[in-house]
N, C-alpha and C positions, 0 to 999 in steps of 0.2 A: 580170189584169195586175199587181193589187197584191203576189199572191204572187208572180210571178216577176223583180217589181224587189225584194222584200226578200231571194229567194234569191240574186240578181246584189249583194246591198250587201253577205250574208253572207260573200261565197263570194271576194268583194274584200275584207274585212276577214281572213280567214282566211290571205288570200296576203300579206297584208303583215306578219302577227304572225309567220307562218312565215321569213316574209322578215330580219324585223328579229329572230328567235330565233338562225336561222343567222348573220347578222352577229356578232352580240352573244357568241357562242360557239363558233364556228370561226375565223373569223377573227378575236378576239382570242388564242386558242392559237395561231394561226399567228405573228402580229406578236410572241410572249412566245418562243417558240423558238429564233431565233436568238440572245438573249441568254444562254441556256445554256450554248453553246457560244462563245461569243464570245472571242476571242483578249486583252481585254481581261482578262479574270479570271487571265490568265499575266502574272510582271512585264512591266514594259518593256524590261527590259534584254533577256529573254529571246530565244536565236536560235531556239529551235523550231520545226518544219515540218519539208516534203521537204527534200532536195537541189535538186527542182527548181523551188521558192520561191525559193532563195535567189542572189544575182548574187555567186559569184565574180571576177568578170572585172578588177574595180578594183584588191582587195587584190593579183591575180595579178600583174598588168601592174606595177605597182610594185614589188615584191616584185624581181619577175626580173631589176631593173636594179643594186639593190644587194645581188646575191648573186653572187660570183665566184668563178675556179677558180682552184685551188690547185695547184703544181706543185713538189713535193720530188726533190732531183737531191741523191742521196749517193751514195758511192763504199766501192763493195769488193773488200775483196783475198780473192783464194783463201787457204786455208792454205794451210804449204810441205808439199811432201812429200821426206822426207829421202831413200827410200829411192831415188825418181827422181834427186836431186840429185848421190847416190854414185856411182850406175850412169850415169848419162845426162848428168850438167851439168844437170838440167832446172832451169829457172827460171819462177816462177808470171809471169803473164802480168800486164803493169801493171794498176793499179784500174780498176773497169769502170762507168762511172754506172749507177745503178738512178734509174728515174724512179716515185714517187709522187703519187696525181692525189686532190683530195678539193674541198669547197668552203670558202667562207668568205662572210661577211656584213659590208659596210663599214657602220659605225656612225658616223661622223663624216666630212665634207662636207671634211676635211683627208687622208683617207685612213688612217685605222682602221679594222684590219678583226678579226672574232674566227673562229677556226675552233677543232679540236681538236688538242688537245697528239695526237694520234698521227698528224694528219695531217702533222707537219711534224717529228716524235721525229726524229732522227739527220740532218737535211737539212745537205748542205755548200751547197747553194745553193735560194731561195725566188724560185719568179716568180709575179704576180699574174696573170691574166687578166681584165679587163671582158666586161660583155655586148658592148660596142660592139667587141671582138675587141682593143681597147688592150691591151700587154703592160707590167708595171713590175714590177724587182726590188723584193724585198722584205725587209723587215730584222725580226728576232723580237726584240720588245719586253722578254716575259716570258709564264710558261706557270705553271699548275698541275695539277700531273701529276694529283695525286687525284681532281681534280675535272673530267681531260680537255678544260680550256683554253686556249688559246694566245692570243698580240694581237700580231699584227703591225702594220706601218706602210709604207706605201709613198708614192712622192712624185712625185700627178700634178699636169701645170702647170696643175689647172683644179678647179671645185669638184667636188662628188662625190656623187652621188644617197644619201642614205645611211637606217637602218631610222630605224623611233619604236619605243624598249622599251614593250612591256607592261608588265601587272601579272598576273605568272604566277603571285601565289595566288590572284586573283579565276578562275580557270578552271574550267570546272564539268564534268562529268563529262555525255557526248554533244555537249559543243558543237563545230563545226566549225572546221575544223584545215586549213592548208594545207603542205604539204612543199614546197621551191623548193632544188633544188641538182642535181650534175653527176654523174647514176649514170649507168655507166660510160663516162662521158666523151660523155655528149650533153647539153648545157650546156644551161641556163635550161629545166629539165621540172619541171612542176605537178602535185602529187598533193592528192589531198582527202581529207581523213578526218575521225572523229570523236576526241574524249577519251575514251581505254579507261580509266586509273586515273593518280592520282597516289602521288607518293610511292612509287616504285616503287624496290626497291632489287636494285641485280642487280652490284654493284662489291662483290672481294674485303675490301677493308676495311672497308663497313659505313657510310660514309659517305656516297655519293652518294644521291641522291634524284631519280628522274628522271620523267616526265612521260610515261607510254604511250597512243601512240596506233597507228591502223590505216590513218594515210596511208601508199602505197607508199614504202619508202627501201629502196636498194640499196646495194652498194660504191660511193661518191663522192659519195654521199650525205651523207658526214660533213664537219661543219662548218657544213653549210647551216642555211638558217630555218626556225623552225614560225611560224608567223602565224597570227593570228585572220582573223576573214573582214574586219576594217578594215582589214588590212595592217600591224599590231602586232606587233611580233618578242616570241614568249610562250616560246621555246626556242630551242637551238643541236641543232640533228638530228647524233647522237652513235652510236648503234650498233644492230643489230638481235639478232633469238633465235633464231637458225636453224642447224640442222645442216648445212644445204648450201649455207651463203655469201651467200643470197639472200633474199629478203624472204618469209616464210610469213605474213604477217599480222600482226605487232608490230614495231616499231619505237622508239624511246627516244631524248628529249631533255632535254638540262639547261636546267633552266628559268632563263627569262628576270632574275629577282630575283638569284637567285645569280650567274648571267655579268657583269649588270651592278656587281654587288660587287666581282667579281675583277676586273674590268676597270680600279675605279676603283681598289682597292689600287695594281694593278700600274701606273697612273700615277702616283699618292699616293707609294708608297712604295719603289715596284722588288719589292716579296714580296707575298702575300699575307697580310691580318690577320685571327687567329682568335680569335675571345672564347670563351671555355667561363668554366661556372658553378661548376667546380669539385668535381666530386663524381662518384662513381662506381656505380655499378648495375647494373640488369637489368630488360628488359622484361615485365611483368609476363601470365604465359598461366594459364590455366584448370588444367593441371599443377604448375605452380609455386605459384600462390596455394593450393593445395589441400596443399602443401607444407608452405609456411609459415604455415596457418590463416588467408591474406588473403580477405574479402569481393571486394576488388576483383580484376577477372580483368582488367584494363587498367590501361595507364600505365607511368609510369617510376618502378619501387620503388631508392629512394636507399640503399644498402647503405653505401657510405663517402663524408667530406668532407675534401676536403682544408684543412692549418690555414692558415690566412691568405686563406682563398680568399673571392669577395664571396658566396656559398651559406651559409661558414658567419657571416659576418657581417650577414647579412638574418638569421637566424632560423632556415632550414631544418635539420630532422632526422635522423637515423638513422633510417628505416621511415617515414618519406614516402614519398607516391604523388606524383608529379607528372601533370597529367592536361590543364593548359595553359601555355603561355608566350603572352603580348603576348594572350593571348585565341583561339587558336590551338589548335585538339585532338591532344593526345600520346598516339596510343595506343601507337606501337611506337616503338624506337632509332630506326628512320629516321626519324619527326616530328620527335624533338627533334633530329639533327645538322639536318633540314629548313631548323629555325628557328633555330639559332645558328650556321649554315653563312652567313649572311645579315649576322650579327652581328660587330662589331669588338669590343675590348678597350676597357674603359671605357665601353659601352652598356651601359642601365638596361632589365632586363625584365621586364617582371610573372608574377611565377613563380607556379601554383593550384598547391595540393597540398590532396590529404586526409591530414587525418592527427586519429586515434581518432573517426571517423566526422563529422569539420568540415573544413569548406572555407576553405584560408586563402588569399589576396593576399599574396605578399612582395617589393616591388620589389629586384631584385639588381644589381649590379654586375657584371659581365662581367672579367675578368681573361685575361692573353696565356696564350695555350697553353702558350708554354713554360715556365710558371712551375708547373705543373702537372706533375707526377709521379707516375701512378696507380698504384693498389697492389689488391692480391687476395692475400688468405689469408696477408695477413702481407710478401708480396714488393712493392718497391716500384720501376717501371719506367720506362725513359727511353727515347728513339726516338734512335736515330744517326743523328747527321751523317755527310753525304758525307764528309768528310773523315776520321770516324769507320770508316765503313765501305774507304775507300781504305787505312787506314794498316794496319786489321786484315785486310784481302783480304776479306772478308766482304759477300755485294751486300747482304744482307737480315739482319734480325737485331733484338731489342732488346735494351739493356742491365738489367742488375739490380743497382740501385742498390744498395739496400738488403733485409737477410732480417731481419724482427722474429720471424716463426714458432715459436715455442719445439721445435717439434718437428724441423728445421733446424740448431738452436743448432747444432751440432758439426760443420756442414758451410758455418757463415756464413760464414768467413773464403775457404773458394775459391768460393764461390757468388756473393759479393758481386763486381762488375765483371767478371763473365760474360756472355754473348751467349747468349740463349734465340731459337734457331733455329726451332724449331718446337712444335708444338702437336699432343698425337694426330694426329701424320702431318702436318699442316697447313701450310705456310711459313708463319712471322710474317714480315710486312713492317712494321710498323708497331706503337705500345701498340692502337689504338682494334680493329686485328683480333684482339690478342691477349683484349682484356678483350672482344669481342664472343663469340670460342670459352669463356671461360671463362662469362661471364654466360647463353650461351644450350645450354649444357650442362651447368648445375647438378644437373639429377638424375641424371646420372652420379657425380655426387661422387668421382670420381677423373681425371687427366689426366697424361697420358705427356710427359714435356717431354725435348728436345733443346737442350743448353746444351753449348757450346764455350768452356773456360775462358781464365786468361789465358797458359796456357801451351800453347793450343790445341788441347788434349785434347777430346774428346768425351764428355759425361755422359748417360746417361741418369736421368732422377730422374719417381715418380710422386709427384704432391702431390692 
């Protein structure tokens, strides 16, 4: 009896070591698990997850009431045809309205609205449309063609739902994205996507900087909002990349920081205001550095400064890299127009450059664009005025100020207040496309230019 109550004591002491071992080590690995994983070791800010974590519904619903439809009503005439008019009397048939349909996004509870300089380019007449089907003419404020902006105003008897601006550098790259505008003409449609890239540059002149993403936009699409998933207007939905008209997968908006820049100019001032640093260069690539014997394969190598400008009055160099502004990373042309596209005349910015393997801080001075006259290999260029360009018949073109070039010398006097049309084949419209073809085609070391003088000859000249 005594052995089989000390095997019954054993055999219960055995089940309860085993008992309290399995405690003690499975299920302490079980309860430490979930902290591995835990959503907690992501910031807070962080949107991460599925799609179907996440509640569009709110930013949607919002969104759809301050984005409306855009209606451009301009008027064309046929050409004449002479030979109908000799034989027949014929006469062209009066102007005929073409109607243009795009969106646009009211920004102020007075009726401010922003859409695209091409959704409203030539319009003799503008009507607004609401969600709530209200109809109001509308009056164009001011536009910036470069940067595919427009602000209109319209004047209803009552307040007016209108966006909250983002902060469209805080944008990270996969976060979610809403599209809200009127592709082809089925009003308040919601598309989701993600952030594909920033800084994206796909405009002839080298300027723009746009925001891609993979929400659907189609034709009428333009003008419209990108939003975050709060309902934050973080872009103006601006154009797509497709061969057949229609949406393959990319899409492009100008973001939120810049619109709201342009917007305040063209209340501020009636134009828009542009600071540049004053200096001129080239984006620095793994070909080119190898070139010029530079370590660095990125940034912005400062080739010329102009005199009087706040660049060379901070300190900056000939063969500086610049590599940030305001703290900011410049690795290509399009960072730095990014971040001075943002910038007025008379703003202080904190310009990093390397320069002989040190990193320097140089607070600069921002100065007007137009005071600025950039120059390449000697030649020194100006951008014409419309009124420049009316009086010379010429739509496109820059002027050449000045020829220092010694190799020129005997060709300065017609060269100088010439009109350089083009570039190896290329339209100049503007200095910033012409020094973009020059700077991003250095190792060719030669270029074909078309220059029409002032007695409107046509030159060809290689430099």
């Amino acid at each position: 009896m005594n052995k089989i109550t000390s095997l019954l004591t054993v055999s219960l002491l055995s089940g309860v070591i085993t008992l309290a071992g399995y405690k003690f080590f499975i299920d302490r690995s079980n309860d430490e698990a979930p902290k591995i994983a835990s959503t907690t070791t992501f910031p807070a800010k962080s949107t991460m997850g599925s799609a179907s974590s996440l509640d569009f519904t709110a930013a949607a619903e919002n969104t759809v009431h301050v984005v409306v439809h855009v209606k451009n009503v301009s008027y064309r005439t046929a050409p004449n045809n002479p030979i109908l008019e000799y034989f027949y009397g014929y006469r062209n048939a009066p102007s005929q309205p073409q109607i243009g349909m795009g969106s646009g996004v009211i920004i102020s509870e007075d009726g401010y609205i922003v859409t695209n300089n091409h959704v409203i380019d030539g319009a003799a007449q503008l009507e607004v449309t609401l969600n709530d089907n209200q109809s109001y003419p509308a009056r164009l404020v001011g536009t910036d063609r470069s940067m595919d902006i427009a602000l209109l105003k319209i004047e209803a008897p009552k307040k007016l739902p209108y966006v909250v601006f983002g902060d469209s550098d805080q944008i990270q790259l996969g976060e979610w994205v809403l599209a809200v505008g009127n592709p082809y003409n089925l009003n308040s449609t919601v598309t989701a996507g993600i952030i594909s890239a920033k800084a994206r540059n796909l405009s002839q002149s080298g300027l723009q900087s746009f925001i891609q993403t993979d929400a659907v936009v189609n034709p009428g699409n333009s003008g419209g909002a990108l939003v975050n998933t709060r309902g934050e207007l973080i872009g103006i939905n601006t154009m797509i990349s497709s061969n057949t008209g229609s949406y393959v997968g990319y899409s492009f908006a100008v973001p939120s920081n810049l619109t709201r820049k342009i917007v305040q100019d063209l209340l501020e001032f009636g134009n828009v205001q542009q600071g540049v640093l004053g200096v001129q260069g080239f984006e620095l690539t793994p070909a080119i550095a190898k070139e010029k014997n530079i370590k660095s394969t990125q940034g912005f190598y400062i080739e010329s400064i102009n005199k009087e400008s706040g660049a060379l009055k901070a300190g900056l160099k000939i063969g500086d890299i610049i590599t940030k502004i305001d703290q900011k990373n410049i690795l290509t042309f399009v960072d730095l127009n990014a971040v001075l596209n943002t910038k007025r005349p008379n703003d202080k910015v904190t310009v990093t450059v390397q320069r002989d393997q040190k990193e320097l801080n140089l607070d600069v001075l921002l100065i007007k664009k137009a005071l600025v006259n950039p120059e390449f290999n000697g030649f020194i260029f100006q951008d014409l005025s419309s009124e420049d360009k009316k009086k010379l018949n010429i739509p496109f073109g820059i002027r050449i100020m000045e020829v220092n070039n010694e190799s020129y010398a005997p060709y300065k006097e017609e060269l100088e207040g010439s009109v350089l049309i083009s570039i190896n084949g290329t339209r100049i419209e503007n200095t910033e496309k012409a020094l973009e073809i020059f700077h991003n085609s250095r190792i060719k070391k030669q270029f074909r230019l078309e220059i029409v003088n002032r007695k409107g000859e046509l030159i060809r000249l290689l430099l």
